[in-house]
ROTORPA-980104 format. One line per field, with one value per residue (C-alpha): residue number from 1; x, y, z. Coordinates in pm, whole numbers, plus 50000, padded with zeros to 5 digits. Layout:
BEGIN
seq <- (NUM	...);
px <- (X	...);
py <- (Y	...);
pz <- (Z	...);
//
This chain:
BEGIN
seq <- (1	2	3	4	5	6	7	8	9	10	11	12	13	14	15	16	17	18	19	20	21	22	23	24	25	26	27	28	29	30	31	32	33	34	35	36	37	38	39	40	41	42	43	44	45	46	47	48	49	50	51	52	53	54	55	56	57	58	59	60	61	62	63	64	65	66	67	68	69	70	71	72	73	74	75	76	77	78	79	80	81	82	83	84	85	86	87	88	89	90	91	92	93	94	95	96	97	98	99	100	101	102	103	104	105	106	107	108	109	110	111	112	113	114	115	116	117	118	119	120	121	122	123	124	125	126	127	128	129	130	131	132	133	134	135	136	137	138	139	140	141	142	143	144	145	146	147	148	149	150	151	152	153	154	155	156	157	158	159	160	161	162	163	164	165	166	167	168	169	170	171	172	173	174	175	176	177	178	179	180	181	182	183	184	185	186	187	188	189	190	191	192	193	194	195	196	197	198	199	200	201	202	203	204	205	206	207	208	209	210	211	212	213	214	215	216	217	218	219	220	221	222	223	224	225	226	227	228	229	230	231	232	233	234	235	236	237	238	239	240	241	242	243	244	245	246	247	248	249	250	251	252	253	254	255	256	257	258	259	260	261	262	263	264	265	266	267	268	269	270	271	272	273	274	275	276	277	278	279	280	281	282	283	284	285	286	287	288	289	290	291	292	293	294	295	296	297	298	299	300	301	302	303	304	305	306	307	308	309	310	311	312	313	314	315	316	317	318	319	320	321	322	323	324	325	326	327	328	329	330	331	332	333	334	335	336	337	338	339	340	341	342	343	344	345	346	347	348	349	350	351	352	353	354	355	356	357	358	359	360	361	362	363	364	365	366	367	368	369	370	371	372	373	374	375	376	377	378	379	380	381	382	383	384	385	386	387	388	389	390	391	392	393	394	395	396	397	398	399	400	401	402	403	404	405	406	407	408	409	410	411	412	413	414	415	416	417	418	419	420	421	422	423	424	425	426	427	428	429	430	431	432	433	434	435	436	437	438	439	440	441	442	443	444	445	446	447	448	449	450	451	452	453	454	455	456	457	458	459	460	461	462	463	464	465	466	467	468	469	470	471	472	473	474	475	476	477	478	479	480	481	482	483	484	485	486	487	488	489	490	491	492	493	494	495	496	497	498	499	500	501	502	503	504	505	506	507	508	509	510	511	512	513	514	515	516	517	518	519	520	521	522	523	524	525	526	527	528	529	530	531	532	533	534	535	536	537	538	539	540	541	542	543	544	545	546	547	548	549	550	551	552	553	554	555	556	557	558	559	560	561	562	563	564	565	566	567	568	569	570	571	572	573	574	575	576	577	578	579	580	581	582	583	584	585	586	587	588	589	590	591	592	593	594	595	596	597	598	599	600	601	602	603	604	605	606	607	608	609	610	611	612	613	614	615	616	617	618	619	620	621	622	623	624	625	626	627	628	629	630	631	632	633	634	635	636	637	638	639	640	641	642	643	644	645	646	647	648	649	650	651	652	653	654	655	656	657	658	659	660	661	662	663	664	665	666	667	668	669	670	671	672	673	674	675	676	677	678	679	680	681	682	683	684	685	686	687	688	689	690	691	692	693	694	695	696	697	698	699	700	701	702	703	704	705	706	707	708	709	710	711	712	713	714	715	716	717	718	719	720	721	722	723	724	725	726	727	728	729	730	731	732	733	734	735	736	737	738	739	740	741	742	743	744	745	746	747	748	749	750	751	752	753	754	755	756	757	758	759	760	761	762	763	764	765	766	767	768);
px <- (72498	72679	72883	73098	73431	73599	73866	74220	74319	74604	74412	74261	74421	74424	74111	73921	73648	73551	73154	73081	72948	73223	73248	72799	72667	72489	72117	72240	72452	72876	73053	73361	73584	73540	73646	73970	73953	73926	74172	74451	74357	74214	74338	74715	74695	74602	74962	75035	74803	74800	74889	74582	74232	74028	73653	73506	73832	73951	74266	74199	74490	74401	74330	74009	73866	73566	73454	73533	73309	72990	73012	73049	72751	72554	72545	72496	72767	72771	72793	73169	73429	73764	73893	73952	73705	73422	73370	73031	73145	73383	73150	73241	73005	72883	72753	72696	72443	72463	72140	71859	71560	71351	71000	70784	70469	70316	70454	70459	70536	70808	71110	71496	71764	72069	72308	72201	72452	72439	72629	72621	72382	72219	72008	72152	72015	72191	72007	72315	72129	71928	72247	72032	72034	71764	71891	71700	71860	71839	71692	71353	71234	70972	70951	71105	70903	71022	70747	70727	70972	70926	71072	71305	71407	71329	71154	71211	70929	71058	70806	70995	70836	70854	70584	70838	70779	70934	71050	71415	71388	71735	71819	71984	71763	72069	72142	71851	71821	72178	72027	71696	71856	72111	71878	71643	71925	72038	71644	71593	71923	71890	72112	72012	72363	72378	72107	72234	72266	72549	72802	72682	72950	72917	73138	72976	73150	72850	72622	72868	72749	72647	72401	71998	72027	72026	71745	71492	71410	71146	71192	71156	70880	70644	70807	70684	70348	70409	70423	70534	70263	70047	69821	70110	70432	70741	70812	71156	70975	71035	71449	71576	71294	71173	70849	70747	71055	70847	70772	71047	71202	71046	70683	70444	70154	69899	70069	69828	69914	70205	70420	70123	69873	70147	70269	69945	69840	70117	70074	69702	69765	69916	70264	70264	70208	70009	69812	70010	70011	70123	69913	69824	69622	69562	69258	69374	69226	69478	69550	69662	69804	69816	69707	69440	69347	69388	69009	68928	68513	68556	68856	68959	69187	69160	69458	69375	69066	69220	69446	69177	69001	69346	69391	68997	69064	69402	69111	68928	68681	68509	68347	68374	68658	68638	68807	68850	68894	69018	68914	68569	68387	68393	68751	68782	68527	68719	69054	68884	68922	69253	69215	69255	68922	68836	68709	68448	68214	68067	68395	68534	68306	68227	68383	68261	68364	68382	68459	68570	68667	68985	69096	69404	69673	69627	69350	69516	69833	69581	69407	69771	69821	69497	69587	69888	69751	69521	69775	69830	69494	69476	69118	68897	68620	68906	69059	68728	68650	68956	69027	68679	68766	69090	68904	69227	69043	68810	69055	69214	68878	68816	69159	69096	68715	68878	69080	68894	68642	68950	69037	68704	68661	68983	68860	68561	68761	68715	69040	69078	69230	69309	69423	69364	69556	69892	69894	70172	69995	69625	69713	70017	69820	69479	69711	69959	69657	69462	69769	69811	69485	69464	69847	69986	70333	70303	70244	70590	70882	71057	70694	70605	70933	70902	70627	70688	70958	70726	70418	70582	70961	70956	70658	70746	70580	70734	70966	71146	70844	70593	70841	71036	71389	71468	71399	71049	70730	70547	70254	70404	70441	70203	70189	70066	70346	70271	69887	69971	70182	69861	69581	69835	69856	69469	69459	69734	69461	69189	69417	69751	69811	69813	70124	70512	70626	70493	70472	70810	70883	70667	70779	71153	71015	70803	71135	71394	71193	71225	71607	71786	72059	71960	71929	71712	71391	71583	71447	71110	71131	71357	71481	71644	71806	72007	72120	72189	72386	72238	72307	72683	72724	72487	72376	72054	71767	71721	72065	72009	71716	71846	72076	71804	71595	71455	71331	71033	70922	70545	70487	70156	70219	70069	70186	69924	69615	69500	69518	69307	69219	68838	68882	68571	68518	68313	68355	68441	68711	68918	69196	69410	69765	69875	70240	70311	70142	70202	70472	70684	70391	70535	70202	69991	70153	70224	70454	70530	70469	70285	70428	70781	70654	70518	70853	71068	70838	70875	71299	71293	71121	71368	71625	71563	71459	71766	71978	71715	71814	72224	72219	71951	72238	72539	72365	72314	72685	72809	72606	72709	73092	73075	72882	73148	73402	73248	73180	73517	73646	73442	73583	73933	73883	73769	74051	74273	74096	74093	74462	74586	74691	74804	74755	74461	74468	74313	74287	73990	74122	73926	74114	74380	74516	74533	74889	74920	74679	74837	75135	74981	74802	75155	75333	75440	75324	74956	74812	74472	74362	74496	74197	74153	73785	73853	73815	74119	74080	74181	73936	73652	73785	73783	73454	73344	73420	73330	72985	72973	73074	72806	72563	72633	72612	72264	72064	71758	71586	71550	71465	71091	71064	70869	71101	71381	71369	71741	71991	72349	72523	72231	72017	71667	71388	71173	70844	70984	71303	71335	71421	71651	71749	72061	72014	72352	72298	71950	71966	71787	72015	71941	72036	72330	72428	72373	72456	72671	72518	72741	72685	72624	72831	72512	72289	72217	72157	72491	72257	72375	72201	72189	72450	72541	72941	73023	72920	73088	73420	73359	73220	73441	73703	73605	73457	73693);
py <- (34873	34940	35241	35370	35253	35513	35447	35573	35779	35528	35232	35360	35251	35420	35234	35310	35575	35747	35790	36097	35827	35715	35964	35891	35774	35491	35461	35503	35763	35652	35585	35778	35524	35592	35942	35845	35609	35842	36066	35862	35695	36072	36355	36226	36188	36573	36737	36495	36594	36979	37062	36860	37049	37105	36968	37101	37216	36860	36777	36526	36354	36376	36044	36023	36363	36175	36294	36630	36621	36416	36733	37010	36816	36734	37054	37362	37582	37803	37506	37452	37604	37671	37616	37306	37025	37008	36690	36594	36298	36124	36243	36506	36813	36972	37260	37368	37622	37787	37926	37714	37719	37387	37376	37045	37022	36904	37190	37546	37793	37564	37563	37497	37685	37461	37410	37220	36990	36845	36551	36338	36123	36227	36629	36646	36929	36948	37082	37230	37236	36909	36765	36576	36515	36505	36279	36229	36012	36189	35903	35928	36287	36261	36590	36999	37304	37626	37848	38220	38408	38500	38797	38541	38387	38160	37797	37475	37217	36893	36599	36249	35905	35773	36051	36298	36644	36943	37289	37457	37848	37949	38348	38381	38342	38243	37984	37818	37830	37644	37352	37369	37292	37057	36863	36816	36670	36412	36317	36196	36044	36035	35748	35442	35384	35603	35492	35459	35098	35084	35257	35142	34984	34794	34827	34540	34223	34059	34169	34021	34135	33748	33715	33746	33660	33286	33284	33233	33068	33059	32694	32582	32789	32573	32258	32356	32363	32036	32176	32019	31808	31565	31897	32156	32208	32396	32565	32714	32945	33211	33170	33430	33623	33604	33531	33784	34035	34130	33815	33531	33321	33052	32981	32738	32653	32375	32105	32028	32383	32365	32596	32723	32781	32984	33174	33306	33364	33600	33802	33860	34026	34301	34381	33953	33858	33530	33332	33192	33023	33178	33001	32616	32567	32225	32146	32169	32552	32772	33190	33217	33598	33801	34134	34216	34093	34287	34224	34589	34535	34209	34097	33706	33473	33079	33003	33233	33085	32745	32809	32966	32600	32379	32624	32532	32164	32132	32118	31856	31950	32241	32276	32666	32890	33255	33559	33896	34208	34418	34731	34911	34789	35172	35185	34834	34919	35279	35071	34899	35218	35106	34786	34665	34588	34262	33926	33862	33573	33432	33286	33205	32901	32721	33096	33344	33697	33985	34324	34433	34784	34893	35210	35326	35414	35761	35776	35572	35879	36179	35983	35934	36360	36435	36183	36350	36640	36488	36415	36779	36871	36981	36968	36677	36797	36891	36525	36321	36482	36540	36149	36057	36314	36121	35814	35567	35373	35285	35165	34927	34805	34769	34591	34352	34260	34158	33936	33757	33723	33542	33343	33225	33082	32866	32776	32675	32471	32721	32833	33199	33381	33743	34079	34435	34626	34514	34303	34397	34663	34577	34206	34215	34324	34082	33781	33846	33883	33659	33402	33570	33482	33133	33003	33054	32986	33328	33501	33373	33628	33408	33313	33696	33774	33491	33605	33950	33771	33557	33811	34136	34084	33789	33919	34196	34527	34828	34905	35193	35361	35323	35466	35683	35628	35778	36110	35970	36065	36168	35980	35643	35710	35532	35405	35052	34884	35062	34939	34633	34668	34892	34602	34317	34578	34540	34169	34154	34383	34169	33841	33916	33556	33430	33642	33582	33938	34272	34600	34743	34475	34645	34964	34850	34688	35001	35225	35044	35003	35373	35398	35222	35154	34755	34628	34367	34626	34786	34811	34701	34332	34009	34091	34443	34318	34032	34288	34546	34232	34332	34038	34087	34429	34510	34460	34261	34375	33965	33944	34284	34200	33834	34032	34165	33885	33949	34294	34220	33895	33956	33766	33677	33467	33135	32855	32616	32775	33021	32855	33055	33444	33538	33945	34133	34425	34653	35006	35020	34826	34943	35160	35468	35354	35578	35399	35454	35819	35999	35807	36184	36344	36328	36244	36036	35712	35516	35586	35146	34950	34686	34437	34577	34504	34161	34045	34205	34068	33703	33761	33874	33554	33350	33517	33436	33104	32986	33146	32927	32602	32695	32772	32469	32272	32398	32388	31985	31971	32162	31962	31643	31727	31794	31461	31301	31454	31400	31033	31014	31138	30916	30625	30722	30820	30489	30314	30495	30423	30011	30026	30235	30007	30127	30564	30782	30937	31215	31173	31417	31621	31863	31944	32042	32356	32538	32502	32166	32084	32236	32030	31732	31778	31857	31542	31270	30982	30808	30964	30821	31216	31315	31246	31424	31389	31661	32041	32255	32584	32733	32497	32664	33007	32936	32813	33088	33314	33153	33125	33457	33605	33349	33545	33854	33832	33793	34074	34020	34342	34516	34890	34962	35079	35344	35552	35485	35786	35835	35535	35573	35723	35996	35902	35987	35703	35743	35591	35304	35239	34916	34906	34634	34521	34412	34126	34149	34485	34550	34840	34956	35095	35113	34870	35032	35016	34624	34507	34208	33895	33667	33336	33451	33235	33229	33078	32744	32682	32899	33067	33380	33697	34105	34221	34588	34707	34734	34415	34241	34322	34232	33858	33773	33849	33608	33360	33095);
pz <- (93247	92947	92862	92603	92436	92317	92022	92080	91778	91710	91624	91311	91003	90678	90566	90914	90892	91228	91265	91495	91772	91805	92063	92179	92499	92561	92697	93080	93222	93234	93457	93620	93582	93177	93250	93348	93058	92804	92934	92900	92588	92297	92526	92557	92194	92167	92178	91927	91681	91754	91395	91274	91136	91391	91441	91759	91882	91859	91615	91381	91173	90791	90741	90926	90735	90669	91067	90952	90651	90840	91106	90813	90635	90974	91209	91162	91089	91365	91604	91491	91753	91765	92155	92320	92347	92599	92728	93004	93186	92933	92630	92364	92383	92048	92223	92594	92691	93038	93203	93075	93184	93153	93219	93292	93084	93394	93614	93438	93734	93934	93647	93683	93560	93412	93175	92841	92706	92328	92216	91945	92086	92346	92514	92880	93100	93404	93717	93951	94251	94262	94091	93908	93543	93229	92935	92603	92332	92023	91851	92145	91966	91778	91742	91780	91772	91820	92016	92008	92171	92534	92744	92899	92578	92281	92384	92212	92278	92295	92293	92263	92172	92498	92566	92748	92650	92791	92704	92685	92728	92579	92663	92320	91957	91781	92035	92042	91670	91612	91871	91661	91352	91551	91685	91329	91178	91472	91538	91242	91010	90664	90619	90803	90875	91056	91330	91687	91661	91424	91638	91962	92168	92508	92743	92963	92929	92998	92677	92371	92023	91905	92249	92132	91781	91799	92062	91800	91475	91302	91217	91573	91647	91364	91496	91817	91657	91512	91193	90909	90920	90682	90633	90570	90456	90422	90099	89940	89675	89892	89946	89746	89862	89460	89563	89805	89942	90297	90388	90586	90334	90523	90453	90551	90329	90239	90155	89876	89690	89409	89310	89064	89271	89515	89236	89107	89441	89553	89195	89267	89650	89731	89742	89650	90055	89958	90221	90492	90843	91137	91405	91425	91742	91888	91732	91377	91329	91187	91133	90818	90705	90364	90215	90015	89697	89371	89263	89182	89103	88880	88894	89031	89037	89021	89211	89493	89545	89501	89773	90047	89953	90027	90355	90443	90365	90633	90895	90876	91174	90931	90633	90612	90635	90812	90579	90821	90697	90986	90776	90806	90487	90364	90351	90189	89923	89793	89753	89477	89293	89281	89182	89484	89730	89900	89795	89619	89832	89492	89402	89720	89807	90172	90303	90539	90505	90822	90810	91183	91145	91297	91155	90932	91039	90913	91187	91441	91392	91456	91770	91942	91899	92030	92325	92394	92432	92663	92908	92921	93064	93396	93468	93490	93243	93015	93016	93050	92670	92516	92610	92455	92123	92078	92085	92136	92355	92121	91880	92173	92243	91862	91830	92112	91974	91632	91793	92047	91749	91581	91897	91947	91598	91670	91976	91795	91555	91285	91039	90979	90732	90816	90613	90594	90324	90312	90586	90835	91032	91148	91044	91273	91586	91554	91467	91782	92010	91908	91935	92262	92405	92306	92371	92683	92551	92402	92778	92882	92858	92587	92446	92400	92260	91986	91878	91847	91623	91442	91345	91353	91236	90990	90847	90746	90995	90914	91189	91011	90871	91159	91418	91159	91241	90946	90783	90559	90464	90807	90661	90725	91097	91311	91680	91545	91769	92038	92031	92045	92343	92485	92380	92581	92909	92882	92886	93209	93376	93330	93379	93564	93697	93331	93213	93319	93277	93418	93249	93320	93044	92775	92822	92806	92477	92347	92465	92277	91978	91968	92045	91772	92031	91943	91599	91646	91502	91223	90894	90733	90681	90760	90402	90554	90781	90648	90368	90669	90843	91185	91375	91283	91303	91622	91915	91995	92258	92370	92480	92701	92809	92866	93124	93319	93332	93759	93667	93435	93641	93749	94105	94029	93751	93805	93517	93427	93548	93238	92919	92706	92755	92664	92745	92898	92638	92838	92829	93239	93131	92867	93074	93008	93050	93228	93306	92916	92839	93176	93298	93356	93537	93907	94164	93973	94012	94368	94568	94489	94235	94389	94143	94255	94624	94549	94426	94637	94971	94751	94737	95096	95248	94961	95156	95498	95392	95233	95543	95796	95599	95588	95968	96098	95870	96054	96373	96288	96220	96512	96743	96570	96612	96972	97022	96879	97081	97403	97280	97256	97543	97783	97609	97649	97994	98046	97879	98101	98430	98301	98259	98520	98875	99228	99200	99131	98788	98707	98323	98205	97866	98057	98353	98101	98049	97733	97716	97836	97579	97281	97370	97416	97035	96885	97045	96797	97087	97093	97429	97507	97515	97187	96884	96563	96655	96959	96853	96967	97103	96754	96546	96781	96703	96355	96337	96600	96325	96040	96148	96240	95864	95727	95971	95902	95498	95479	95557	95774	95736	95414	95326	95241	94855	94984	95190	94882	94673	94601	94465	94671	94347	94348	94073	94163	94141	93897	93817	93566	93715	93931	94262	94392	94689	94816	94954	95197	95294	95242	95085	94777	94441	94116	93854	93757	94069	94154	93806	93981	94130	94387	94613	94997	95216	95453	95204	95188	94798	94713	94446	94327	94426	94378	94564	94580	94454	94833	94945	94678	94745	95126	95028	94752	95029	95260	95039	94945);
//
């Protein structure tokens, strides 16, 4: 896991400027070893500085003032104190609230009194008696409400975007007000520098800042679709980004269409996101993306329609071309008010227009409240119709019709070209799943991750705005992102064999969308964030997730035997997720994951396995060792009895004592008894013993998941956290806990496995 580095105040030059995270938490809790870290590297340099202003209590040398000024311009006024710091763990508290009482949205009457921690980065509440602790990353609210005042105090509603919510009653008004107004400001930066990602520091030496961001190109992905081809081809008009800023500067188009015909395309759609390929299946059929055209109610545009013809002609196996609209025909006919609309099918000819009506984001906003509040519902009536009033299920089923209709056109051999208004919302989602459902490159872990890449990132969805990392027009929030991740938990119901990775991995992916702490979703386009310089100054979510690889494996994933998806969209089917929207809400989930079980049963058997082929090896050895020895003996007993004339001799190595023995191996003369083929007492010892360690560090029996509910370093189990084993010791930790991986001396394949922080000390001791 990684945890902080904090900067000793020495190392900053004149020039440096010291961002308030410098003193933030990462994602998981710290460690105590950073505690003693941190006291020997900013508290020794405290005395030193003690004529210094103060911020927080903490002296500051003049030259980083800038810290000074963020906090002044930050935090509310009142929150600025003048006695020495406060530090939870290793972190620097902003302000600490004693007698807190937090109440589960889930669980009114049972609440627990604690202390409430804010940093920087992170909400901690602190339950004294459970010792157990609540952390929320400042950058997970979505939002802060301050209810009516109670008899026992003033409540702050907290709902985050990984669907936590709970209330903080806080005795004192004025309390609760300063973390209010604390909290508003830290949500939500107005400065996108200022997002979590830019001072996020790892502490692991495993997770370097350059790991993830060479994983994927854009480039290869095409070549791996054999494209260029004799049918399309790269172009460079989009470079500077001149031609359209949202979309990659790499574009592949018809290679029949000239610079003309690509120009006066991209000036008659919107926002200038021309026709372009994203998907070449086997057969020739392509997915081709853009926005709207700006047609109004007469408007056209020869070179647009030139180019839908040249994208029609790079598949030879059909005469017509499919156009889908993924807006309701309503919505698409009122933007021609603003001379905007759809296409007009009397100049577009040998083309087929569909209007499949997902909704606008605007809708899709209002139907993820009402489902929120859904989850809140404590009596069946009450969630069987406010579910059915949110109607989110309807838009994943209308989501996953639009694109299997797209699918099944390429399956058919049929091109599609596919935009709603601006084309990096709705257009995002039907391309992916459609892709989805007819490659099963795209259902591997690296698959899935290049295309999230390809038709979400490089073209251009709106990372900052949908998720609103940053303090914007509530308007432009929408949970279009996390549809998609809904619509492909629906497809690994229907077809869990066909998919590499299990859901833990999509809510890690929904989850750090959310955080910032990775910069790999950062701004709105591949334009942002080259001019940000992410991949330089940030870390990237591939090369984390690269690092925990074994817990987002799904057992039942079968290579080879699904290659194209065709969904069942009846009603019975279409789920509630309820690992993403109630994932807090204690006794509603298993007490395992079967997934979690699978794997760990398939590990466990891997296990024993690999120890049954190490010891059937050394038993072959032994047993070959001592045949040699007695081979040997009977033939020098023999020799002796040939040579020896006139006496009885008693010459069997055996009738030798242990002394007599040792002597006789030590001597510099060739006795017929002496043979380096012959174990000695101490070689038996040795390998007595030896065998025994390779025994004993493999551990037959493992702990059932079900009776874990508390790691060794007492963090509780919760619903999404993984389980692992160790496979030594067979006992179950978390994964900050059995973040190492070492060679068991009793395996045969000397593969490198879990092992827990104990048990690694003890093997790489006796390992060579």
């Amino acid at each position: 896991m990684e945890h902080i580095k904090i900067p000793k105040i020495s190392d900053y030059s004149d020039d440096s400027i010291v961002q308030p995270s410098d003193f933030k938490q990462d994602f998981d809790l710290v460690s105590p070893e950073e505690i003693k870290y941190f006291n020997e590297t900013l508290v020794n340099d405290y005395e030193e500085l003690n004529r210094s202003p103060l911020i927080f209590g903490l002296p500051i040398p003049q030259k980083v003032a800038d810290l000074r000024n963020w906090m002044e311009e930050n935090l509310h006024p009142q929150l600025r104190i003048d006695h020495e710091p406060i530090f939870f763990h290793d972190i620097l508290v902003i302000r600490k609230v004693e007698n807190v009482r937090m109440i589960d949205r889930y669980n009114n009457k049972n609440s627990i009194v604690g202390t409430l921690y804010l940093t920087a980065t992170h909400l901690i509440f602190v339950d004294p008696e459970a010792n157990a602790e609540t952390w929320i990353l400042h950058m997970h609210i979505a939002s802060v409400e301050k209810l009516p005042l109670s008899t026992t105090g003033s409540p702050l509603l907290i709902r985050c975007k990984t669907f936590l919510s709970v209330t903080f009653v806080i005795a004192k008004e004025r309390d609760s007000h300063d973390v209010y107004s604390t909290l508003i400001k830290l949500c939500q930066p107005v400065n996108i520098q200022n997002l979590y990602c830019f001072q996020y520091t790892s502490s692991s030496e495993e997770l370097v800042k350059s790991a993830g961001w060479d994983f994927f190109k854009l480039e290869n992905e095409f070549r791996r679709m054999k494209v260029p081809n004799d049918e399309w081809q790269l172009t460079t008009m989009n470079k500077d980004y001149a031609l359209c800023d949202t979309y990659p500067s790499q574009l592949i188009v018809p290679r029949a269409a000239d610079k003309s015909i690509l120009l006066g395309s991209s000036q008659f759609r919107s926002k200038g996101r021309l026709p372009a390929l994203t998907y070449l299946h086997s057969n020739k059929a392509s997915i081709s993306r853009c926005s709207q055209p700006l047609s109004g109610f007469s408007a056209r545009c020869m070179e647009d329609e030139q180019m839908l013809q040249e994208i029609k002609k790079t598949n030879p196996h059909s005469k017509v071309l499919y156009v889908v609209d993924t807006r309701p025909r309503i919505n698409a006919m009122a933007n021609r008010a603003a001379g905007k609309g759809y296409e007009n099918e009397l100049f577009y000819e040998n083309t087929k227009f569909h209007f499949l009506g997902i909704e606008n984001i605007h809708t899709m906003r209002a139907s993820l409240v009402k489902l929120i509040e859904t989850c809140e519902q404590k009596s069946m009536n009450g969630f069987l119709s406010s579910l059915e009033s949110s109607g989110w299920l309807k838009h994943i089923r209308s989501m996953l019709d639009t694109s299997s209709f797209i699918a099944n056109a390429i399956s058919k051999g049929i091109s599609v070209m596919v935009h709603c208004s601006d084309g990096w919302d709705r257009t995002s989602q039907v391309c992916s799943l459609a892709a989805l459902m007819l490659d099963p490159f795209y259902r591997t872990i690296k698959g899935f991750q290049t295309l999230i890449e390809k038709d979400w990132l490089a073209f251009g969805h709106k990372f900052n705005d949908r998720c609103g990392h940053l303090q914007t027009d509530p308007k432009e929030i929408s949970p279009v992102f996390t549809q998609f991740l809904d619509s492909t938990w629906q497809l690994m119901l229907q077809r869990p064999n066909a998919f590499e990775f299990n859901e833990r991995f999509l809510l890690i992916l929904h989850d750090h969308v959310m955080s910032c702490q990775f910069g790999t979703f950062i701004g709105n386009c591949e334009k942002d964030r080259i001019d940000l310089k992410v991949s330089e100054k940030t870390f990237s979510l591939w090369g984390y997730m690269a690092n925990h690889m074994n817990e987002y494996i799904n057992p039942l994933y079968c290579p080879g035997e699904v290659e194209d998806i065709k969904p069942n969209l009846s009603p019975q089917l279409i789920r509630f997720w309820r690992g993403m929207y109630a994932r807090f809400e204690s006794g509603v989930h298993p007490r395992e994951n079967i997934g979690d079980t699978l794997l760990e049963s398939r590990e466990h058997c891997a296990s024993l396995e690999d120890h049954v082929q190490h010891l059937t090896k050394r038993i072959g050895s032994i047993k070959n060792l001592i045949s040699k020895s007695a081979k040997k003996l009977q033939t020098n007993s023999a020799n002796l009895l040939q040579t020896a004339t006139g006496r009885s001799i008693n010459d069997n190595k055996f009738n030798y004592d242990n002394k007599k023995l040792s002597e006789l191996q030590s001597a510099d003369h060739d006795h017929p008894l002496k043979s380096d083929d012959v174990l000695s007492i101490s070689d038996c010892n040795n390998e007595v013993n030896q065998i025994t360690n390779e025994i004993n560090s493999v551990a037959l029996d493992w702990k059932s998941l079900r009776s874990a509910s508390v790691c060794a370093c007492s963090t509780p189990f919760s619903q999404e956290m993984k389980k692992t084993h160790c496979w030594r010791c067979g006992e179950i930790f978390c994964t900050r806990c059995i973040d190492k991986t070492f060679p068991l001396p009793g395996h045969n394949s000397g593969k490198p496995v879990p092992v827990c922080r104990a048990c690694l000390k003890i093997v790489s001791q006796v390992s060579p």
